[in-house]
N, C-alpha and C positions, 0 to 999 in steps of 0.2 A: 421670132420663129427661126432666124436663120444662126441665132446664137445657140439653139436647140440642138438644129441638123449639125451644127461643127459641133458641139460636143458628145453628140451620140456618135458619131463617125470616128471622134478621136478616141473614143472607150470601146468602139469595136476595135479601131486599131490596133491600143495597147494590150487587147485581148487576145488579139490574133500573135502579135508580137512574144506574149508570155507564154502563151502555148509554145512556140517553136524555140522559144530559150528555154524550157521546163524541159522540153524531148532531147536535147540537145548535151543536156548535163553530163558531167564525164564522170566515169569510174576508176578511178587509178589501183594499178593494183599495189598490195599493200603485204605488209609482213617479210618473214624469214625463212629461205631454202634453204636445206643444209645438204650436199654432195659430199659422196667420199667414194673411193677406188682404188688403183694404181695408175702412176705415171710412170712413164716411159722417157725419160731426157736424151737429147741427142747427144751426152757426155756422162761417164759415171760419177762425174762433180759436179756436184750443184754449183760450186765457185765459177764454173763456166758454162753452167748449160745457158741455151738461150731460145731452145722450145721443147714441146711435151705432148705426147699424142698420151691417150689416155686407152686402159683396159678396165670392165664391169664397171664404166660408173655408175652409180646408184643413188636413187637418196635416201638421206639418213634421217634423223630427225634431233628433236622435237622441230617442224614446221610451225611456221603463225601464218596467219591475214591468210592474203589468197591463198598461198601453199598449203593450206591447212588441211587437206584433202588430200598431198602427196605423201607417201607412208613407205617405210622402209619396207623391200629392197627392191621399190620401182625403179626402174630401166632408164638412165639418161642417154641421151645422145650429145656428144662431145667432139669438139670439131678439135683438128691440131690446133696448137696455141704456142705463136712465135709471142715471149714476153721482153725478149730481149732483143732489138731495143722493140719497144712498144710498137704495137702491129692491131690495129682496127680487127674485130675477126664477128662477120656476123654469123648468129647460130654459134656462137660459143658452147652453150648446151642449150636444151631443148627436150621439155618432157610434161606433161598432163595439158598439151596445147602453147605455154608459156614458154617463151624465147629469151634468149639475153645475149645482145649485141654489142662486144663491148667497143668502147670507143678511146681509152687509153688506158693504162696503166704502168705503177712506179715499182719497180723492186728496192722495196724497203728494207729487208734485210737479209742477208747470203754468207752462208760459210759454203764450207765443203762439203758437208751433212746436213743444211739447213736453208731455206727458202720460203721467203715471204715476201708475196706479191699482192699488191689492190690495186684498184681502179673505178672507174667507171663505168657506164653503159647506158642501155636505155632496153625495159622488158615489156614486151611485148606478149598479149595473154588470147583467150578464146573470145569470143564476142561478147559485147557486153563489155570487156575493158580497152581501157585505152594506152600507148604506148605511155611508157611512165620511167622515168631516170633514175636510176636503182645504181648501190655503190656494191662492192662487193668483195673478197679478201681470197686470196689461194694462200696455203703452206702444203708442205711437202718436207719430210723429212727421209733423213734414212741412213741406216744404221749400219756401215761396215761398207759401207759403197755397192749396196747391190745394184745393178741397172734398172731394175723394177723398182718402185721408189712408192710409200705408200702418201696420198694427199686427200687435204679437206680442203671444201669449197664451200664460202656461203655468201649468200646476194641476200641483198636487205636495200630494198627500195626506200629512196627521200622522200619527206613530205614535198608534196606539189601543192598549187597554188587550189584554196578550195572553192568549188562554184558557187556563183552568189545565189542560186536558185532563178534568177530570171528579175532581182529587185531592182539593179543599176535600170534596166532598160526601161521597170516597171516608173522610177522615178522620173525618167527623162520622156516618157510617155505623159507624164501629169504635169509636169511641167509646158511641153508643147503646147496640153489642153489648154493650163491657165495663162498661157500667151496668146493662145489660138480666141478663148473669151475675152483678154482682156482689149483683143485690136476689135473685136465684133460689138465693145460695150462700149470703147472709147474713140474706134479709128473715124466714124463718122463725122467728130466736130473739128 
């Protein structure tokens, strides 16, 4: 009888257990934004600029995954962006709820008329998703040294690690049971 009550106790357990791992599952967000506008450098050479406040950023498209909902010429918000040397900037942009905080980046390649910048970050979405590590690319070009400088921007979030649905804890639940039986069937001699 008492090999019963542990086992009924340990299957409501693991029930109660898979319920709060089930609720718990994460939604990372997913896919490709694509921004475009004008920059502004604090130099009219790109060979030395080393930040850029931005005019009408916008997005562009084609969008995937989560973005797929954002459609050209919705309204970004764009924070200055010190690239030079690498400057953490949270709220980099920010538009349809979704954030992107970047956390470093390398300038890859620079002439005088030429700019290309990635990095990292980590994008942050409306509810429902969860902060998710997304890589991301700026260039900028421009043609005759005007101080307005035209640029595209696109984030494209990493796969993240995917959830196991609730099995790991499901397993080590049945496990416990069949140790919890096996001291109840054999601990007595």
């Amino acid at each position: 009888m008492k090999l019963i009550k542990t086992l009924i106790a340990g299957l409501a357990a693991m029930v109660v257990a898979g319920g709060f791992a089930l609720s718990a599952q994460a939604v990372p967000i997913t896919g490709m934004l694509n921004i475009a506008g004008q920059a502004n450098f604090n130099t009219n050479s790109l060979l030395t600029a080393s930040s850029a406040t931005f005019t009408n950023p916008h997005v562009e498209g084609p969008n995937t995954g989560s973005f797929a909902g954002l459609v050209f010429p919705t309204p970004v918000v764009m924070a200055s962006y010190t690239f030079d040397p690498s400057t953490m900037t949270n709220g980099l942009w920010s538009v349809g709820g979704f954030t992107f905080n970047l956390l470093s980046s390398t300038v890859e390649q620079r002439t005088a008329t030429f700019l290309s910048v990635s990095g990292t970050g980590i994008i942050t979405g409306p509810q429902g998703f969860d902060p998710t590590p997304g890589v991301w690319a700026f260039t900028s070009q421009n043609a005759g040294g005007r101080p307005g400088m035209s640029f595209s921007f696109s984030a494209n979030t990493e796969a993240g690690a995917v959830p196991d649905g609730g099995m790991t804890l499901a397993l080590l639940g049945t496990g416990l049971m069949g140790l919890a039986a096996f001291r109840a069937k054999f601990g007595k001699v």
